[in-house]
C-alpha positions as CSV (number, residue, x, y, z in Angstrom):
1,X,0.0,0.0,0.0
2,X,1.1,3.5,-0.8
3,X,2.4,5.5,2.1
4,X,0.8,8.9,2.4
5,X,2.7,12.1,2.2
6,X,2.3,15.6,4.1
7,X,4.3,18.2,3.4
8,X,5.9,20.8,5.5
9,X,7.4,24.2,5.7
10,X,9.4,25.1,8.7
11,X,10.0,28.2,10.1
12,X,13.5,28.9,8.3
13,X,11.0,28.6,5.0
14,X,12.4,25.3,3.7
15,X,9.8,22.7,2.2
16,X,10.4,18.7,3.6
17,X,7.7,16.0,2.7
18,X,7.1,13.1,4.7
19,X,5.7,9.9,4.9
20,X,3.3,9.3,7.4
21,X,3.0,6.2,9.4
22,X,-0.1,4.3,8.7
23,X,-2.5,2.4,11.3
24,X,-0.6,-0.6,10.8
25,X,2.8,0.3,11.7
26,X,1.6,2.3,14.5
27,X,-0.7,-0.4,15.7
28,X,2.5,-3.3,15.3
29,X,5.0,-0.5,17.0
30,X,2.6,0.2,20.0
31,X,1.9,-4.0,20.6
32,X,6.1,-4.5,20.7
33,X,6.3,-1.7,23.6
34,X,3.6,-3.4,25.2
35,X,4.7,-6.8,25.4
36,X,8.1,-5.2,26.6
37,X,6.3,-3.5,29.2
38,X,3.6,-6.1,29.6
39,X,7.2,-8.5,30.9
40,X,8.6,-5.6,32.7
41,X,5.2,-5.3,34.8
42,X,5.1,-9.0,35.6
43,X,8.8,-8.9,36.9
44,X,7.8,-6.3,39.4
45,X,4.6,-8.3,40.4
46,X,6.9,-11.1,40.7
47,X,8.8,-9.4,43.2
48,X,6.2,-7.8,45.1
49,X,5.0,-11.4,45.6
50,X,8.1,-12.6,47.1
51,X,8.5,-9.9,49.9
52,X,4.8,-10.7,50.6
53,X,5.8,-14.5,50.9
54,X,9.0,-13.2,52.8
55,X,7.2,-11.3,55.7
56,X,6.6,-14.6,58.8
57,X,5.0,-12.4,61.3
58,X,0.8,-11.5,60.2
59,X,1.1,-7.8,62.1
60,X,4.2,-7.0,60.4
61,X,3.6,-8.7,56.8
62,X,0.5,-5.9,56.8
63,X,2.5,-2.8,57.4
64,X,5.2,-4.6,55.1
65,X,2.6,-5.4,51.9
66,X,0.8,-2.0,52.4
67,X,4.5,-0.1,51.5
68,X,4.6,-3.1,48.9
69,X,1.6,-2.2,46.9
70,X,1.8,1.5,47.2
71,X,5.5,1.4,45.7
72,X,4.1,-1.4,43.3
73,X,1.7,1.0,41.9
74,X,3.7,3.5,41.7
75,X,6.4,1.6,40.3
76,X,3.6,0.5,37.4
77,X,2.2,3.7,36.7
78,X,5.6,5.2,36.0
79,X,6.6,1.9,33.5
80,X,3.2,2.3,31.6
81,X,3.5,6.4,31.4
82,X,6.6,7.4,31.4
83,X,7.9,4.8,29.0
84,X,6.5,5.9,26.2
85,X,7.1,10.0,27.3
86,X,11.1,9.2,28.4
87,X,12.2,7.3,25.5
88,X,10.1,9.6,22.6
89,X,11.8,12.4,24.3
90,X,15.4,11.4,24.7
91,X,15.8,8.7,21.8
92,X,14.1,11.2,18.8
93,X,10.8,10.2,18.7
94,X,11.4,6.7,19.1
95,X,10.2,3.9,21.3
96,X,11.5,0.3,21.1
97,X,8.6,-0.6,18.9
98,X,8.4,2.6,16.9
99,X,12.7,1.8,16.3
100,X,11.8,-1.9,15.2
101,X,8.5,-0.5,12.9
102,X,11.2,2.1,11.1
103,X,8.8,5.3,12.6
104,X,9.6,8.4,14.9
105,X,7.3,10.9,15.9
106,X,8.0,14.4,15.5
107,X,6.6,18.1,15.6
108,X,4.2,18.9,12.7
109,X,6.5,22.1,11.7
110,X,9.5,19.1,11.1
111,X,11.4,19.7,14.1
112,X,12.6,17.1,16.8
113,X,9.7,16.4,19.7
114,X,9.9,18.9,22.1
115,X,9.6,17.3,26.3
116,X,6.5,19.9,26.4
117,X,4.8,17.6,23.3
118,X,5.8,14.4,24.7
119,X,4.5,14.7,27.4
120,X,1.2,16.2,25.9
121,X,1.1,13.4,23.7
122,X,1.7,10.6,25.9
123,X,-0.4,12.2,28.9
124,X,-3.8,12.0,26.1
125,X,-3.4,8.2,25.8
126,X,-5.8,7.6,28.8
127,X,-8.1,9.7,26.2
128,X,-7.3,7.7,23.4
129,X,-7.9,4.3,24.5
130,X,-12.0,4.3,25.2
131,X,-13.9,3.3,25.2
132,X,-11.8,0.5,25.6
133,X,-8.6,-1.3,23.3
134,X,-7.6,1.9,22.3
135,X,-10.6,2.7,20.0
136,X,-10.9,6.0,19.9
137,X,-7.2,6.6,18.4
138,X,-7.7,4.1,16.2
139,X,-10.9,5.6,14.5
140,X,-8.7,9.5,14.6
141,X,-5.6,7.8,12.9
142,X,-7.9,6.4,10.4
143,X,-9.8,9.3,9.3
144,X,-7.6,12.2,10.3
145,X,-5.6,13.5,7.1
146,X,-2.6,13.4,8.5
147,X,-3.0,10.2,11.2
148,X,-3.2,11.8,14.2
149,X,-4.8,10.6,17.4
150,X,-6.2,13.1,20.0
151,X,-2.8,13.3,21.8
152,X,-0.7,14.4,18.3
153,X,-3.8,16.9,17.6
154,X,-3.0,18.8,21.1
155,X,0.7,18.3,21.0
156,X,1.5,19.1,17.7
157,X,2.8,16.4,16.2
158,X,3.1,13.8,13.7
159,X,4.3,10.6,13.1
160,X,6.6,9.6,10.5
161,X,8.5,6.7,8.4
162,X,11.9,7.3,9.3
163,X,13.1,8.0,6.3
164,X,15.8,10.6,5.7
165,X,14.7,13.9,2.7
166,X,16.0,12.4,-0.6
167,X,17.9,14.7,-2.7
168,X,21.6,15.6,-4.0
169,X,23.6,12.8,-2.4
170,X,26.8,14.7,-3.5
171,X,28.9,15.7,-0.9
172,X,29.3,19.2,0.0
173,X,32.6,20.5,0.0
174,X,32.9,20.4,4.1
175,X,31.8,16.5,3.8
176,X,34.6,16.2,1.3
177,X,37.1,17.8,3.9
178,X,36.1,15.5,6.6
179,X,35.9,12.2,4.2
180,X,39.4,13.3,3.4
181,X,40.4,13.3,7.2
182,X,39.6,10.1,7.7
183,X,36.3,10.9,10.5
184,X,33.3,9.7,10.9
185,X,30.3,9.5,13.6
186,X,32.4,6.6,15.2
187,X,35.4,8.7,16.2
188,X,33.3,10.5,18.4
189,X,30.3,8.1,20.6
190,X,27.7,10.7,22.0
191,X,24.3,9.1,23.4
192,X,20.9,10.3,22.1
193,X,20.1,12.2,25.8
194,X,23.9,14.1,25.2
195,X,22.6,15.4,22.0
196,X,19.7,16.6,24.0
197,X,21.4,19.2,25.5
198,X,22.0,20.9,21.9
199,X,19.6,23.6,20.8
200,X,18.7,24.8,17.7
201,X,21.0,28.0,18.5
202,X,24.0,25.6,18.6
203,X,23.0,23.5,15.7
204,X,23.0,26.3,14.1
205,X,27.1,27.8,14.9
206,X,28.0,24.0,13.9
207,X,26.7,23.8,10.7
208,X,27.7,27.5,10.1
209,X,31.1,26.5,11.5
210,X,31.7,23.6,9.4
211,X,30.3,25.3,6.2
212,X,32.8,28.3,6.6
213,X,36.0,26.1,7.5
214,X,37.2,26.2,3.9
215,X,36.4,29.9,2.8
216,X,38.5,31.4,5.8
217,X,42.3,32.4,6.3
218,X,43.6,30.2,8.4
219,X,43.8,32.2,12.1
220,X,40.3,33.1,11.1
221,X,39.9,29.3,11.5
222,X,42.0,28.7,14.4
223,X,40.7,31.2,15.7
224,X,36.5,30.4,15.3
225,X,37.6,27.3,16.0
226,X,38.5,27.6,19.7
227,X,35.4,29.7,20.2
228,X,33.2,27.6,19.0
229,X,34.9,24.6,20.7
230,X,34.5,27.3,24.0
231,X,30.4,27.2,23.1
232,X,29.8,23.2,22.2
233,X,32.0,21.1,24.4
234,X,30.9,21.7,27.8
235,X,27.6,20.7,26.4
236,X,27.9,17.6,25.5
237,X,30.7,17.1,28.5
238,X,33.9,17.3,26.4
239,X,37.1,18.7,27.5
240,X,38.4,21.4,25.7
241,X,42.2,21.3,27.8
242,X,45.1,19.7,26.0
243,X,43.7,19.6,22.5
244,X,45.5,21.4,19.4
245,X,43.3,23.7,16.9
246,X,43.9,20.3,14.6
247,X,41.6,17.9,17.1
248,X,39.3,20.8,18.4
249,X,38.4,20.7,14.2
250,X,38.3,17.2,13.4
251,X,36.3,16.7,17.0
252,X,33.7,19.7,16.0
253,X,33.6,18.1,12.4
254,X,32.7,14.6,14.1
255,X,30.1,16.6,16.1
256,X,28.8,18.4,13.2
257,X,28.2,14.9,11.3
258,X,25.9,13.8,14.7
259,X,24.2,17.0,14.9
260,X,23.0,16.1,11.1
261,X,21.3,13.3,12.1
262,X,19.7,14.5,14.8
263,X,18.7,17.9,12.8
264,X,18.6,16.8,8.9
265,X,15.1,17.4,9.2
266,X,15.5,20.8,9.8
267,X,17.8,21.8,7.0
């Protein structure tokens, strides 16, 4: 079956289409995270049985299974919320069954899910699942033009083949420069919440950065270089101390090939 496009302008004016992520997909995606969390819940029940088998004394197996099921419930309610909110969040719109189904959710202007719009989204699902098997969200995903339930309508966002904008695959000069150098992401290993701490602000000195290197004089470059550096390290928890202009470049380089990822979307 055809996958359905939407396209859409973000605010720097630049025009992406995307594929959105039919009932299917969605419905496959959200059964994987549930039988992951369907095996994390029983392991806790599991355990929570076992201290109540553990306490000998009646009197003090009360007090003990009253803490039990309170922290048991609490423990539950956390799994089966803050699954889904946590890992859309840090891991780019992706849970473990949206990773497996090839989707990601992200905001309708084409930008990465903000925490705000996770946990919109994810906070709705009570609303989304009556009357009962998640019925309601399945009947908006199937007749909304662009597939969302009620908590992508109040959040803002979408959700998305993860498929990256098709268009001139010839490297840019700067992707020359750093193919030549001999870098790639794997020089450099920075987890999806590190990246996190990047806004668009500092997205944007990168890829500025980067797609200046070759036009300057080179203390203009040694020079940017070490500011920059200055600006983008401490973020992401990198020491600037005892590092030449030469690996402050190629380690900026390796961070502006991550940031593209993360922020292709919003090129």
């Amino acid at each position: 079956m055809d996958k359905e496009q939407v396209g859409i302008k973000t605010p720097e004016y630049i025009s992406l289409q995307f594929q959105l992520a039919g009932l299917g997909s969605r419905a496959v995606a959200y059964i994987i995270d549930n039988l992951i969390m369907t095996f994390i819940n029983m392991f806790l029940i599991i355990i929570a049985v076992l201290l109540f088998v553990a306490s000998p004394e009646l009197e003090a197996m009360l007090e003990a299974n009253s803490y039990i099921i309170a922290i048991l419930l609490i423990g539950l309610f956390l799994i089966n919320w803050g699954y889904f909110f946590v890992l859309e969040f840090y891991w780019g719109g992706k849970t473990i069954g949206k990773k497996i189904m090839g989707i990601r959710v992200i905001q309708e202007n084409g930008h990465s899910i903000t925490l705000l719009s996770s946990l919109i989204r994810n906070l709705l699902r009570i609303i989304d699942q009556l009357p009962a098997y998640n019925l309601l969200g399945i009947i908006m995903i199937y007749f909304n033009s662009k597939k969302k339930r009620v908590g992508d309508l109040l959040a803002g966002t979408i959700v998305v083949y993860d498929e990256r904008p098709k268009g001139n695959k010839k490297l840019s000069p700067i992707e020359k420069e750093i193919q030549a150098r001999g870098l790639s992401k794997d020089n450099l290993q920075l987890e999806q919440w590190t990246l996190k701490a990047i806004d668009t602000k500092d997205w944007n000195l990168v890829r500025t950065y980067s797609n200046r290197y070759l036009q300057m004089a080179q203390n203009e470059k040694d020079e940017l270089t070490k500011q920059v550096a200055d600006i983008i390290f401490p973020k992401l928890g990198l020491e600037i101390e005892n590092k030449n202009v030469n690996e402050l470049e190629n380690l900026l380089f390796v961070i502006y090939l991550h940031l593209k990822e993360e922020w292709e979307y919003e090129l």
